[in-house]
N, C-alpha and C positions, 0 to 999 in steps of 0.2 A: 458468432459473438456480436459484430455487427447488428444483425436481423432481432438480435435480441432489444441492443438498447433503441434501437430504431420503434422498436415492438412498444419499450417501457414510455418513450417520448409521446407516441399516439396515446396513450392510454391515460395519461395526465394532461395530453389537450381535452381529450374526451371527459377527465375525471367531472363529475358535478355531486360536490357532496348533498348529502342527506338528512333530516333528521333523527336523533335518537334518545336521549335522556336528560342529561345536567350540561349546564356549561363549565369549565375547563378555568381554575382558579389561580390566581400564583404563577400565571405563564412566564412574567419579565422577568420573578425572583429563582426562577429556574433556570431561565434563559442567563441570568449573569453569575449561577451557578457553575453553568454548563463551560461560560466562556474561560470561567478563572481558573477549574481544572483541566482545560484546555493547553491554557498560559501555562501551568504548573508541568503539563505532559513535556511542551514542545522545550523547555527550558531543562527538563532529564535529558530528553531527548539528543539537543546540544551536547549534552555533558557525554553523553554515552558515547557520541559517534567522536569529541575530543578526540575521547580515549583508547578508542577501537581505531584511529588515525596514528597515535604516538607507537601505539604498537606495532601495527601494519609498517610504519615507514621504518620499522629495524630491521622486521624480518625481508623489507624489500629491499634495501642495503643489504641483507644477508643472499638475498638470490641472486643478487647481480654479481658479485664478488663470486659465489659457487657457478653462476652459468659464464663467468671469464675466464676460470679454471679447466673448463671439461674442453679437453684436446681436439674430440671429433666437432668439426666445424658444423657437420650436418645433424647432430644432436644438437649441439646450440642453438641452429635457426631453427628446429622443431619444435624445442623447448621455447624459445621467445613468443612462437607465432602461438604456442597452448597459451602462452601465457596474456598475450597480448586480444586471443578471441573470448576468453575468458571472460575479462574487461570490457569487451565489448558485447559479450552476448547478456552479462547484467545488466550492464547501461541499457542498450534497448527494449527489454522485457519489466524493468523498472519503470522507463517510458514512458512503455504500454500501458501497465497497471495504473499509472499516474495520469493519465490522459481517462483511462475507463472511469478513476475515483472523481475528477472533472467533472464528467458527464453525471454522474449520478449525484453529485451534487446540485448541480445546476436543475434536474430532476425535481427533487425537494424545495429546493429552494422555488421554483415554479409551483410545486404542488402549497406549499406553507402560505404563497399568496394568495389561491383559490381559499384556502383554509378560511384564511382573514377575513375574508369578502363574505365565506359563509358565517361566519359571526354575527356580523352585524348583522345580516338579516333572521338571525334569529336560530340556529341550525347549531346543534350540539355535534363539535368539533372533536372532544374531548378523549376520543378513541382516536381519531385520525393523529392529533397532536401526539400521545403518547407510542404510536408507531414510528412518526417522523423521529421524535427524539431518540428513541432505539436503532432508528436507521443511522442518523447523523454519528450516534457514538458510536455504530460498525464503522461506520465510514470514517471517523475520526482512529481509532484501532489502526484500520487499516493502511490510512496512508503515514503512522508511526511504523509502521511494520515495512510499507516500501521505501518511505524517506532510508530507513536503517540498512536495509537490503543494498538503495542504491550508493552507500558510502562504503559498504562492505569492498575490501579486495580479497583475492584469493590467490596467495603466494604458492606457486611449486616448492614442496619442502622435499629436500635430499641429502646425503651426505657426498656421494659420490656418483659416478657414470650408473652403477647398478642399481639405485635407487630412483631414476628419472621416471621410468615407468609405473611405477607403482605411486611415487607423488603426484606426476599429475592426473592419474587416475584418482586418486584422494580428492584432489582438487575440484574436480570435474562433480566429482561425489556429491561431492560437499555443499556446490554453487547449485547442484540438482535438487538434492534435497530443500537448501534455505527459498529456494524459488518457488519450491511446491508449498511450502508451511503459510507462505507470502499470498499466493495467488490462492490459497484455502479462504485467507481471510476476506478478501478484494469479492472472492465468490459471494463469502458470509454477509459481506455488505451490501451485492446484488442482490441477495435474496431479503432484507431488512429492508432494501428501499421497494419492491414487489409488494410486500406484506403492506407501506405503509397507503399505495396506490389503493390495493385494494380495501382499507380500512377505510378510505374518502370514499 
């Protein structure tokens, strides 16, 4: 993974755009396009994770009460520590993904300046701009998609002793799956910023 962004960082010190056809119209009224459905995402965004918080904090008041109940002391600490690596193995792989969307911003944002520069001297931008801006809205996708992920919790749901196994295998499931749907996107977005390198 490393080797890779290492790989994308050479590539856009090296980029030296080209010549190719017309120049690229309407950039600023695009650009303050981009930014106000932006404002309009993260302010859902907000709203969603409220609400995925009001919920979470009943069903975690509902676990903590169901794991005071169960007798076997060594089901309890087993049950706490799933629950508690849980929480932690989100947090760090959210991080992660957050730290990679970083990078690959800062990416673009390097390559848009070379962009500029070839403007003025004359050099039809107008393919490279239209990739960056594909790249930016994966990237903007994507870290809607880890911001959500990293507010996510994942309660052990049970009735009783004979249900602990089987929830927090759900759980486990569950935080597998939303991780992999996450890190598809974060992918989709390394590959949009690729596309727009090579477009310069």
């Amino acid at each position: 993974m490393k080797k890779k962004l290492f790989f994308l960082m050479f590539l856009v010190s090296l980029a030296v755009p080209y010549p190719a056809s017309a120049l690229c119209c309407g950039q600023t009224e695009q650009q303050e396009t981009i930014q106000t459905r932006l404002e309009e995402q993260h302010e859902a965004l907000q709203d969603r994770i409220a609400v995925h918080h009001e919920i979470m904090a009943a069903k975690r008041e509902e676990f903590r009460a169901r794991l005071a109940n169960i007798q076997d002391q060594r089901k309890q600490t087993i049950l706490a520590r799933i629950d508690s690596n849980l929480a932690r193995l989100n947090q760090h792989l959210t991080d992660r993904m957050k730290h990679q969307l970083e990078i690959l911003t800062k990416i673009l944002d390097k390559l848009s300046g070379r962009l500029e520069q070839a403007k003025t001297e004359g050099y039809d931008t107008s393919e490279a701009e239209a990739a960056i801006t594909a790249a930016k809205e994966a990237i903007n996708k994507a870290e809607t998609a880890v911001a959500e992920q990293a507010a996510k919790e994942y309660v052990i749901e049970f009735e009783d002793d004979s249900g602990l196994r089987i929830g927090a295998s759900e759980a486990k499931q569950s935080l597998r799956n939303d991780l992999k749907a996450v890190h598809q996107l974060v992918k989709t977005a390394r590959q949009a910023v690729v596309k727009a390198l090579e477009a310069a």
